[in-house]
C-alpha positions as semicolon CSV with decimal commas, in nm:
position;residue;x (nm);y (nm);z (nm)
1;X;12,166;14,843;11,134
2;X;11,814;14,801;11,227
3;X;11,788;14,444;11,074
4;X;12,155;14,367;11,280
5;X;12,022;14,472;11,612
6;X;11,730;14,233;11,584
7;X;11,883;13,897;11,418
8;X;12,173;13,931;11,728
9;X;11,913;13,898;12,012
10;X;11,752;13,608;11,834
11;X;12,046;13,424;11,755
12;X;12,160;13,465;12,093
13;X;11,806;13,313;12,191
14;X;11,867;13,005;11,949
15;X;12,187;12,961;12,093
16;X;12,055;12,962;12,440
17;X;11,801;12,773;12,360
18;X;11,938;12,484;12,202
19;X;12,183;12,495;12,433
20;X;11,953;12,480;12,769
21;X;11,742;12,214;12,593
22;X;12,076;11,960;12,557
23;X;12,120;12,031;12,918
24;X;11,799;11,902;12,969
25;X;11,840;11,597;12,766
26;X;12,147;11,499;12,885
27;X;12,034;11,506;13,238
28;X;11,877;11,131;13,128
29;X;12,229;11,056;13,157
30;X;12,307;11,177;13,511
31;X;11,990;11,034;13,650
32;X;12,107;10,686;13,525
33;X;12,381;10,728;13,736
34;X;12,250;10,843;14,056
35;X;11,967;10,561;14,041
36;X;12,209;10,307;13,988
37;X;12,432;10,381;14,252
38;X;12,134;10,385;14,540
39;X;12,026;10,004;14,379
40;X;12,346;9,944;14,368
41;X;12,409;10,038;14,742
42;X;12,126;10,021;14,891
43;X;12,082;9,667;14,765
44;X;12,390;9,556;14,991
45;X;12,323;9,506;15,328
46;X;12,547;9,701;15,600
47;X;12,574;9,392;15,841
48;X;12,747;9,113;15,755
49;X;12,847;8,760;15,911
50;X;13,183;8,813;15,728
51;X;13,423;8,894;15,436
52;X;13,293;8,635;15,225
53;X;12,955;8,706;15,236
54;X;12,981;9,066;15,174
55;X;13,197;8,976;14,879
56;X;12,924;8,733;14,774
57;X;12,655;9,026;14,835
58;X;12,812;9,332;14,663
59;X;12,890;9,093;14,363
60;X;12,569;8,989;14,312
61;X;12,472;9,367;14,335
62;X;12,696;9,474;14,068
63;X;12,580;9,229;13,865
64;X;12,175;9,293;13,903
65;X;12,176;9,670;13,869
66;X;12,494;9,720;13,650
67;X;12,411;9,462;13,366
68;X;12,134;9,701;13,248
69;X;12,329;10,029;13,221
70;X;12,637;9,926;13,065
71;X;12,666;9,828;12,699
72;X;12,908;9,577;12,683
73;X;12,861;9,594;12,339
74;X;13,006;9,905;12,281
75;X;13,282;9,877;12,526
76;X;13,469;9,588;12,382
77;X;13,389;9,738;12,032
78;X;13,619;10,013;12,180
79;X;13,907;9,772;12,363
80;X;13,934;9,543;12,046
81;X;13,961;9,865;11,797
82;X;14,018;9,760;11,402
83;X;14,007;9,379;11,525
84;X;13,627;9,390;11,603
85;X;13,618;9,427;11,236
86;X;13,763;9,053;11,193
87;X;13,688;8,881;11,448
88;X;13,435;8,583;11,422
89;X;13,073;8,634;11,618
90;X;13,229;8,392;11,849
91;X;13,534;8,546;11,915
92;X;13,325;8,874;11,990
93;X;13,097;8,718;12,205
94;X;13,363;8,524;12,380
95;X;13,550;8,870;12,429
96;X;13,281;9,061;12,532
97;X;13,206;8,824;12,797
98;X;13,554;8,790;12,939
99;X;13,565;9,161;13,004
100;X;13,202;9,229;13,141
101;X;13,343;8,950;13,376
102;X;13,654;9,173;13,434
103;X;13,448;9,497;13,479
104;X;13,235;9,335;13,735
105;X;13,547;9,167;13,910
106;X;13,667;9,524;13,945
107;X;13,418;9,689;14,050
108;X;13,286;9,441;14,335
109;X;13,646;9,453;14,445
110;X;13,657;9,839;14,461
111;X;13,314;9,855;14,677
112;X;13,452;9,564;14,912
113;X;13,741;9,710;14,982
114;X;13,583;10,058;15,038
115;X;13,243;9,868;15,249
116;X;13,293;10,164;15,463
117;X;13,103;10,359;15,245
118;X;12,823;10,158;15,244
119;X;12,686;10,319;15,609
120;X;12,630;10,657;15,432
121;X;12,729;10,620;15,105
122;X;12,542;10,976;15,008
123;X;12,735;11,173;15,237
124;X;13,087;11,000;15,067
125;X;12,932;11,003;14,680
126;X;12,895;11,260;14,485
127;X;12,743;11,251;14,109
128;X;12,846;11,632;13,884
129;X;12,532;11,728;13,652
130;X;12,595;11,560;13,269
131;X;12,851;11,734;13,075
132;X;12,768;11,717;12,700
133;X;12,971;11,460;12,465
134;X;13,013;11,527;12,083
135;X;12,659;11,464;11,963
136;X;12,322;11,486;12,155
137;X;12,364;11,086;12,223
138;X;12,630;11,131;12,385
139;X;12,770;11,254;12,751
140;X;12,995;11,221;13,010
141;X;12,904;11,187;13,385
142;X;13,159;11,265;13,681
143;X;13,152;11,066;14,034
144;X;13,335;11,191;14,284
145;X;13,397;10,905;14,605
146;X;13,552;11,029;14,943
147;X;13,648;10,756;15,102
148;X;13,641;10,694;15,475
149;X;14,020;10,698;15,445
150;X;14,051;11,013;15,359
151;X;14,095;10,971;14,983
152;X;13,935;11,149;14,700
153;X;13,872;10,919;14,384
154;X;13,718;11,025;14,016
155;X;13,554;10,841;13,815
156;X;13,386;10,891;13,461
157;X;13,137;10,753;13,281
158;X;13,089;10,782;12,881
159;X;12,761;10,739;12,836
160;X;12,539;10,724;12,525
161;X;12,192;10,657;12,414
162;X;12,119;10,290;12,302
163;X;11,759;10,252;12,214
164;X;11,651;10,574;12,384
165;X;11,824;10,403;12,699
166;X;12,139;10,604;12,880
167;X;12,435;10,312;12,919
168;X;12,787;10,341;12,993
169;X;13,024;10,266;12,723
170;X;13,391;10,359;12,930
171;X;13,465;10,379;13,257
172;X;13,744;10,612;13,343
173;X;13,911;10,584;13,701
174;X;14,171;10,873;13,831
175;X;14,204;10,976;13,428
176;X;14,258;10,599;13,304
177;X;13,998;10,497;13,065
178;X;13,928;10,138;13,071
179;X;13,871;10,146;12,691
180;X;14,215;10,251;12,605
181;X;14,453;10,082;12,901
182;X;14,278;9,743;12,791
183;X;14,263;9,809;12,417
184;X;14,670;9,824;12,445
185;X;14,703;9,559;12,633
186;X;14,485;9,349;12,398
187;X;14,687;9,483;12,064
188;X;15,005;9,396;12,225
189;X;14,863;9,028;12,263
190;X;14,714;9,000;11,921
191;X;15,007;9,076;11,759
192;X;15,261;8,845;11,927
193;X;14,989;8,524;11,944
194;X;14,676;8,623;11,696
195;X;14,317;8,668;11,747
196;X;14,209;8,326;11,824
197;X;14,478;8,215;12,063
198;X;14,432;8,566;12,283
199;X;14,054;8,474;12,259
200;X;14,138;8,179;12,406
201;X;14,362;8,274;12,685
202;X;14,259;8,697;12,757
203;X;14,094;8,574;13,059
204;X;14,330;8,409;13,273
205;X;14,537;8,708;13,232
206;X;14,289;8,955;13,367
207;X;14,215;8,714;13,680
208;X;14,307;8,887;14,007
């Protein structure tokens, strides 16, 4: 009885333990986030000649700070599935090219279209502490965005640990993972017309 009573508080304090120390790793994770977000909007200025030119600015905003924390890598490792596996070095880098293009396309559209935000984008953006993924490499960081228009959009992050670094392997808007809508898509395509011919053409088909 004796020797119970004492191994329950100490479990209990290994439990704890390990458990508080995650939450402080994993906080790497959420700081990535928040720091990108205030390059990434800070870096755009609020007044603008036109529609052109903030288009030109945000995109060349997405592109400096987002290149960095994203592993592009990783993310088309996830869209192209059991056909990463077979596909040539070119055909991968070809791929993974196309959709960092798409990503980018996306998400400088997104931040145009919602320039509102960029006044006070802290009082409209809110980033939830790290929520703990399968492994201690792994995590998953919530944004929530009020827009000026009154809606209320989620989006997810996957993130992982590259090299001791904190990237983004998924983005998932309003519960629709980019990984797995794409990776679909791009099976549906490699089966009617093959790997090489999808390499090929995949990017016209994501233009917008």
């Amino acid at each position: 009885m004796k020797v119970t009573r004492l191994i329950t508080p100490i479990f209990l304090i290994l439990i704890f333990g390990c458990f508080n120390s995650l939450q402080a790793d994993i906080s790497g994770a959420h700081n990535v986030v928040v720091a990108t977000i205030n390059q990434l909007y800070s870096d755009v200025p609020v007044d603008y000649e036109n529609n052109e030119e903030l288009l030109a600015n945000v995109e060349q905003s997405v592109e400096r700070h987002l290149t960095p924390v994203l592993d592009f890598e990783k993310f088309t490792k996830l869209i192209l599935a059991k056909h990463w596996k077979t596909a040539s070095d070119e055909q991968r880098a070809r791929f993974t090219s196309i959709l960092k293009g798409f990503l980018f396309r996306t998400l400088t559209k997104a931040i145009t279209e919602h320039h509102q935000t960029l006044v006070s984008y802290q009082d409209h953006i809110k980033v939830m502490d790290a929520k703990p993924g399968r492994n201690e490499d792994r995590a998953m960081v919530s944004v929530v965005i009020d827009t000026t228009d009154g809606q209320t959009v989620n989006i997810d992050f996957r993130m992982g640990r590259n090299n001791g670094q904190w990237q983004a392997y998924d983005v998932i808007v309003q519960d629709i993972s980019f990984a797995i809508n794409y990776r679909a898509i791009l099976n549906s395509e490699i089966k009617k017309h093959g790997l090489e011919k999808v390499a090929e053409t995949f990017d016209s088909k994501l233009k917008f």
